[in-house]
N, C-alpha and C positions, 0 to 999 in steps of 0.2 A: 504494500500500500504506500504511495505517494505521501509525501505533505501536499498542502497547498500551495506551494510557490511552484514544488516541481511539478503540479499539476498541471499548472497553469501555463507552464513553458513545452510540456508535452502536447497540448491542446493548441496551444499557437504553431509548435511545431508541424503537429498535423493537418491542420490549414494550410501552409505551406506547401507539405507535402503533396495535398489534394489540389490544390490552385497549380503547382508543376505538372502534377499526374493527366490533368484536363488539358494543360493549355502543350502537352505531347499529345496527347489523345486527341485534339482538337486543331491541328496541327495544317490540317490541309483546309479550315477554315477561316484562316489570318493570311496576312501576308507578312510576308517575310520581316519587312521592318519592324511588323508589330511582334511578331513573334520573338525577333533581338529585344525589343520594348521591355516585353512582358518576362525573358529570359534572363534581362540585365536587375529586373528586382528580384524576382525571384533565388535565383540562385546564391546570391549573398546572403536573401532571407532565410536561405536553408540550410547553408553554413550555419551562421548563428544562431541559429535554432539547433541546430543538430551540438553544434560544443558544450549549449546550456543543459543537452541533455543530461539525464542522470545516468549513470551504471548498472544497469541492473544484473544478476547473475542469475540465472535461471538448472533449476535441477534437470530440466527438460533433456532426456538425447533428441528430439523430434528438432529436425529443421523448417524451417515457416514452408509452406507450399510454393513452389514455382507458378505460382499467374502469368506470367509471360512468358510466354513457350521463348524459343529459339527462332522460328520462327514471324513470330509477334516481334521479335527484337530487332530481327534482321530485314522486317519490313519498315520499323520505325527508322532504322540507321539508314535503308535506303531514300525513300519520303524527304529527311530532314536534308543528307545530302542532295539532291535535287534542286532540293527548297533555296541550300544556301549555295549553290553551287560552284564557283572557285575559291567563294570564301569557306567551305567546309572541312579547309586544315592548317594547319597555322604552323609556325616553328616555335620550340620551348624548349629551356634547359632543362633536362629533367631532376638532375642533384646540382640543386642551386650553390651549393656550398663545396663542389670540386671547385679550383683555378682555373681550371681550365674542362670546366664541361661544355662538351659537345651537344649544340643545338640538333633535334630530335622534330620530327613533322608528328603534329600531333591530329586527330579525327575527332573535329567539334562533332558532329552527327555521332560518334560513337561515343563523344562523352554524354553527350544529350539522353542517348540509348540504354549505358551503362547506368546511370542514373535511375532513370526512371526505370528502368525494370529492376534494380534494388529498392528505390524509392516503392514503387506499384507491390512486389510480393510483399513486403513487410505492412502498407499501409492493409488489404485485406485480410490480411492475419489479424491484423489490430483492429479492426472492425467489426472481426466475429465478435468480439464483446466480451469472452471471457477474458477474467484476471491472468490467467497462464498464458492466451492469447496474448491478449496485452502485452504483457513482462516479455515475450517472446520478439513481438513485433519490437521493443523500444531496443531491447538487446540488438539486434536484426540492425538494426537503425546506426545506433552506436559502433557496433563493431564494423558495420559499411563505414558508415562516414571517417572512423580512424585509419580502415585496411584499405579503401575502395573509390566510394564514389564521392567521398572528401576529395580527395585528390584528383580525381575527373573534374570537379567546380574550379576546385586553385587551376589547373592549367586552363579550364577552358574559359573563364572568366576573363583575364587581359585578351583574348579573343573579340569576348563578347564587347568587353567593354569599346575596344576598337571599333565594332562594327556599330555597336551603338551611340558612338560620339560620330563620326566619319559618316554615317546613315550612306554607304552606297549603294541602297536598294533602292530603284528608283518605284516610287510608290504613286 
């Protein structure tokens, strides 16, 4: 059982999570600049939501259920690259703190991807409502955001932010 503060930051979290989940899912309904728009708040949003998360440690061996096939992923990675089309890879140093690291081409569409299909299995785990559910999903959440799709936002974020200062989509 939560307190009330970490309730409250679980609850904003999920919002977040569900406003990203939609506006992937919703994806071939925007255009492109809005979709940087709507991509440049969110994903900060779910950074920081996701750090304030709590830890939770669960007895469970069960892992949350795959909602998004491979399939389902590998159509949203195509979709989004389409969508953003030469803009859908960027270069990034991936160990910021070698001297001399080597710039790496990175796939915004597959951070996008990566994301939300960690983000999407955990939020309907969390949605069945039980307390195990729950505790499951927030672990789920945590353990992406430190191992995973944390690190898909930090790279693809100076992306975003680019494309969303720069707006070269003509709208």
């Amino acid at each position: 059982m939560l307190d009330e503060n970490a309730q409250k930051d679980v609850d904003e979290f999920v919002k977040y999570v569900e406003h990203y989940c939609q506006l992937i899912e919703n994806r071939d309904s925007v255009s492109t600049g809005e979709f940087i728009k709507k991509a440049a708040v969110l994903l900060p949003a779910l950074y920081m939501g996701a750090a304030k998360l709590p830890m939770l440690w669960t007895d469970s061996d069960d892992l949350i259920d795959d909602y998004v096939t491979t399939d389902m992923a590998a159509k949203v990675s195509r979709d989004i690259d389409g969508k953003l089309g030469k803009y859908s890879s960027y270069w990034q140093v991936f160990e910021p703190y070698e001297e001399e690291g080597e710039a790496s081409r990175g796939m915004l569409f597959d951070d996008f991807a990566d994301i939300y299909r960690d983000l999407k299995d955990a939020l309907e785990t969390y949605k069945k409502g039980t307390e195990k559910d729950r505790e499951e999903a927030l672990w789920a959440w945590k353990f992406g955001f430190e191992h995973h799709w944390g690190d898909h936002i930090t790279f693809a974020l100076p992306a975003v932010h680019w494309l969303f200062v720069e707006k070269p989509f003509k709208e």
